[in-house]
C-alpha positions in Angstrom: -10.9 -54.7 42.4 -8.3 -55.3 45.3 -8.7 -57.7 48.0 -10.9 -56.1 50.6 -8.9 -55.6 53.4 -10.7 -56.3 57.0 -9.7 -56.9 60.5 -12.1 -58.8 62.8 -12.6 -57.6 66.5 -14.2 -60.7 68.4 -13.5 -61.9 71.9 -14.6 -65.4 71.6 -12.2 -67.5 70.0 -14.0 -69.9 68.5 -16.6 -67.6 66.9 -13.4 -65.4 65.8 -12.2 -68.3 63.9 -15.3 -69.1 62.5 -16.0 -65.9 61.2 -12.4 -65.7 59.9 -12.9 -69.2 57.6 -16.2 -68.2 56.6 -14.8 -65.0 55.2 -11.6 -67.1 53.6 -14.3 -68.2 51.0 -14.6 -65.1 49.7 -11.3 -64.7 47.5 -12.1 -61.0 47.1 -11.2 -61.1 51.0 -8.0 -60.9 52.7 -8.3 -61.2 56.8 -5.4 -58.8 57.7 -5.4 -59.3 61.7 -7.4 -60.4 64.1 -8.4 -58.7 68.1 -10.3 -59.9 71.1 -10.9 -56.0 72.1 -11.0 -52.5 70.4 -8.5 -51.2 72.2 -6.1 -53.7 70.7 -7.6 -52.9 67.0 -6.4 -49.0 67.9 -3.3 -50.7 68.8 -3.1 -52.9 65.5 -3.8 -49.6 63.7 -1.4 -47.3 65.2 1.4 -50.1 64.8 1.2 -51.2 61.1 1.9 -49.6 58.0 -1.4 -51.7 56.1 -5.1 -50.5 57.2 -7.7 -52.7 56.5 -10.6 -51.4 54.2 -13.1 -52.7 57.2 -13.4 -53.6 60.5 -15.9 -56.4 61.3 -16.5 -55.7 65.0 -18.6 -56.9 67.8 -20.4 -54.5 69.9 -19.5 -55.8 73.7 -16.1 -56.6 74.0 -13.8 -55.7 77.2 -11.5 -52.9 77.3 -12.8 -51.0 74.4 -16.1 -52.0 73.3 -17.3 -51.7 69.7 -19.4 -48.2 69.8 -16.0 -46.8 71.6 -14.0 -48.6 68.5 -16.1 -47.0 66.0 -16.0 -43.3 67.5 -12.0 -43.6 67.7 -12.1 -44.9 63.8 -14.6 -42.2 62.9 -11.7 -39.7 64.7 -8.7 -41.0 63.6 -9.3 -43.6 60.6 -12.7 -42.0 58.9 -11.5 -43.8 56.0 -11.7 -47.0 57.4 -15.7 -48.7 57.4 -17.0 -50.5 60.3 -19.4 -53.3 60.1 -20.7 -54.7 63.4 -21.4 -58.6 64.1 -23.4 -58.8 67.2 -26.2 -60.4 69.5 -27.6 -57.2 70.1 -30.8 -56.4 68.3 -32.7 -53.6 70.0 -33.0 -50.0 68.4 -31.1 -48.2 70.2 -28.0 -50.2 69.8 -28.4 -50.1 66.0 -29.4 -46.4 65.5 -26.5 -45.9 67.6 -24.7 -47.4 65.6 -25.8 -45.6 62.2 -25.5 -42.4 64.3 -21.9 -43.0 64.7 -21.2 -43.6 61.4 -21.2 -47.2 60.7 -21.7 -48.8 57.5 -23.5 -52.0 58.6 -25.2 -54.0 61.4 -25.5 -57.7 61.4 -26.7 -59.8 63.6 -25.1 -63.1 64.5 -27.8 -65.2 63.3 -27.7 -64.3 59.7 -26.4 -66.9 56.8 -22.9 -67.2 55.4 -24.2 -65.8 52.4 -25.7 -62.5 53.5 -22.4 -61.5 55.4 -20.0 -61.7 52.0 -22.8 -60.0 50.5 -22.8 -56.9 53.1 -19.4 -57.0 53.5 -18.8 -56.5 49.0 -22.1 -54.5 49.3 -20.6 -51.7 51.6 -17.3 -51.8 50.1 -18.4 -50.7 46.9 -20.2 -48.1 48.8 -23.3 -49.1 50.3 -24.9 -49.4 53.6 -26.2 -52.6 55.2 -28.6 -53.6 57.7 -29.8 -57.4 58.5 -32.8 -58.6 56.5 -33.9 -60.2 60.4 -33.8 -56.2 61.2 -34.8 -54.3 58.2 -38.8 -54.1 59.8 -37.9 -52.6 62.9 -35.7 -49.4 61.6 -34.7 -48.9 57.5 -31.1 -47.1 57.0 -32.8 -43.6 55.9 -34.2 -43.7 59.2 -31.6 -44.2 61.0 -29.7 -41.0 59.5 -32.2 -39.1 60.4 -32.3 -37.9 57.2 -35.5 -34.8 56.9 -37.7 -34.2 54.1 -41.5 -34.6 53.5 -43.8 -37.2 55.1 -44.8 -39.2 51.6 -41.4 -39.1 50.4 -40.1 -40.4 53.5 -42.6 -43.7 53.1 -41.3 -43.8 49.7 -38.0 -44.4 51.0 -38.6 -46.5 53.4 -36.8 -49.8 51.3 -36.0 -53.0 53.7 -33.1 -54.6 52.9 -33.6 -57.1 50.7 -35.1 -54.7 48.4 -31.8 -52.6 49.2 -29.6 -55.8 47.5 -31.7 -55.8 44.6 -31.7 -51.8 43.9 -27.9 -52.0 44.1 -28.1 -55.0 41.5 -30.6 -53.3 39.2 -28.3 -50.5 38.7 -25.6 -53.1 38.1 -27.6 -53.9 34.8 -27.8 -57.7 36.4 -31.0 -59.4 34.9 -33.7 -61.1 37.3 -32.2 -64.6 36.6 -28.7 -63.3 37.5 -29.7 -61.6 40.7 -32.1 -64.6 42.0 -29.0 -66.6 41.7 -26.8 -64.2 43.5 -29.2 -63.8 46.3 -30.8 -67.4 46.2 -33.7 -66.0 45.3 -36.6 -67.3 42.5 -37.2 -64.8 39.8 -40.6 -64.3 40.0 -39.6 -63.3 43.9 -36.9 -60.9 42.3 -39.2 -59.3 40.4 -42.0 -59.1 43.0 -38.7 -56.8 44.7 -38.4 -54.9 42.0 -42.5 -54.2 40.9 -42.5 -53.4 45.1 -39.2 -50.8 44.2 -41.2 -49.0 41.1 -44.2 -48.6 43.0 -42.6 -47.5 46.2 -40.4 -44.7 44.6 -43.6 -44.1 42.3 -42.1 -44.7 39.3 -43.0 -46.0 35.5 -40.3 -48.6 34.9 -36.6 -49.7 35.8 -34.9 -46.6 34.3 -36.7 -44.3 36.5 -36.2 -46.4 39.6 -32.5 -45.7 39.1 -32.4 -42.4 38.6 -34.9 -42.2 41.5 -32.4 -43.8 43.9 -29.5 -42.0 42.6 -31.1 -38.5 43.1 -31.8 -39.8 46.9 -28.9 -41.3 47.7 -29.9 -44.7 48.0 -26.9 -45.6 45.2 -23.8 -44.2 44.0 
């Protein structure tokens, strides 16, 4: 795969430049330019002949805040993902979010490890919520998406269990995704007995074709 392309929108310096050496450990990740507001990512946009694959955006920033940022990309750049990276943690911020059509919310708080992992997670087509957040609202919830009652509880992943349906239907074993998610493998495999019985389902096979037919992976 190419370099994921991303451009981070942060007005704090210092937490800009963290973010952009955390992500530099990531080969797979190439930081094409940096903003302190969205209305200067519209202008980075408009002015440059390379888009970036994803924005990594925080939520309040002047000018141009981060929901504004994401309706202009939605517009104008639907191509374009946008993750935000924020204090904020109250439901109506993120089912805003979701609403709008973003492909993540993080928090601020979360490890270097479970950034690169959303960040390769929803550009290989995925959506991704914090694990800190995933018991207040799930992603199918936040799409409102409608169908019956008991299948809506089945759906109703966090996102932890979100990491390691995407890596079941990689074929990864329980070994190989404890290590990718610093995880033991009996706790992998408690994830993936709570996946079977969740989606009601006999074994590992099923589960797949369960979250396929549901859009829970491409």
């Amino acid at each position: 795969m190419d370099s994921i392309r991303i451009i981070i929108a942060e007005d704090h310096n210092l937490v800009r430049c963290g973010i952009k050496l955390l992500l530099a450990t990531d080969p797979k990740i190439s930081v094409i330019a940096e903003a302190v507001s969205g209305a200067e990512v519209l202008g980075i946009l408009k002015n440059n002949m390379e888009l970036p694959d994803l924005i990594l955006t925080d939520l309040n920033m002047p000018d141009t805040s981060g929901m504004e940022l994401l309706k202009e990309i939605r517009t104008n750049y639907p191509a374009i993902g946008v993750i935000f990276l924020t204090m904020l943690e109250d439901n109506k911020s993120i089912s805003e979010a979701f609403s709008n059509g973003a492909e993540g919310y993080l928090t601020k708080d979360i490890s270097s490890e479970e950034l690169l992992f959303a960040i390769n997670h929803i550009r290989n087509g995925g959506k991704y919520i914090s694990a800190n957040l995933s018991h207040k609202l799930t992603i199918r919830q936040l799409q409102n998406v409608q169908q019956p009652v008991d299948e809506l509880v089945n759906l109703e992943f966090n996102s932890r269990e979100i990491q390691v349906l995407d890596m079941i239907a990689q074929g990864l074993t329980n070994s190989e995704m404890g290590e990718k998610l610093f995880l033991s493998k009996r706790t992998v495999e408690g994830h993936r007995r709570s996946l079977i019985g969740k989606a009601q389902c006999r074994n590992s096979a099923e589960l797949i074709k369960f979250a396929v037919m549901h859009g829970l992976i491409s």
